[in-house]
N, C-alpha and C positions, 0 to 999 in steps of 0.2 A: 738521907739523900746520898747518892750511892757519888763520889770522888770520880772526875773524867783524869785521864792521863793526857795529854797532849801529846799529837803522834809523834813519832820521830823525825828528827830533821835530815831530811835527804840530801846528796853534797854531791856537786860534779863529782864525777870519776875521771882520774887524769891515768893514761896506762901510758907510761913511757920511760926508758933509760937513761934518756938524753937530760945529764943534768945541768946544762945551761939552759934547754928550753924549760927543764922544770922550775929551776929558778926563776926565769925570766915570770911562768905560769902563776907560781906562789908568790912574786911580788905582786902582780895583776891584781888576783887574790885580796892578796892582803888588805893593799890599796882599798877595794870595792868594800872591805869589808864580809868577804865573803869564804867560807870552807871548803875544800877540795880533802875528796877523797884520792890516794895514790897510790898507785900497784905500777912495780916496775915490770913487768908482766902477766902476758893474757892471764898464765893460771894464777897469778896472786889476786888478778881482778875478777876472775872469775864469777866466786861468791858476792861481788858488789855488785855487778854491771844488770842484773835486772831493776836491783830499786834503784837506781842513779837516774836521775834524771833528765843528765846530758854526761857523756859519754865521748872524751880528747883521747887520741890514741896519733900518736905521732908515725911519721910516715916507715921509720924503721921501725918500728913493731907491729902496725899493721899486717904485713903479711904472715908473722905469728899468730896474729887474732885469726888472721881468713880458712888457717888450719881448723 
């Protein structure tokens, strides 16, 4: 009998600099018991942002991403 893997677990992706809202994001987080993925920018999230499954991009780096 051939062994399944279990897929990967997919994590919000948070794109942002802003380290009060990321804290404030990661206790959220925490609290929920929940994982986030972090890229303090577009190209560090780049390679994540298709499997993510929900995608926070704070209002100053947005216009980086619209590039």
């Amino acid at each position: 009998m051939a062994q399944q893997t279990a897929p990967a677990r997919r994590h919000p992706l948070v794109v942002t600099d802003d380290q009060d809202l990321l804290d404030d994001l990661l206790g959220i987080a925490a609290r929920s018991g929940a994982d986030l993925d972090v890229a303090p920018d577009p190209a560090a999230a780049r390679q994540r942002y298709p499997g993510a499954p929900l995608v926070l991009v704070d209002l100053g780096t947005a216009t980086a991403c619209a590039r």
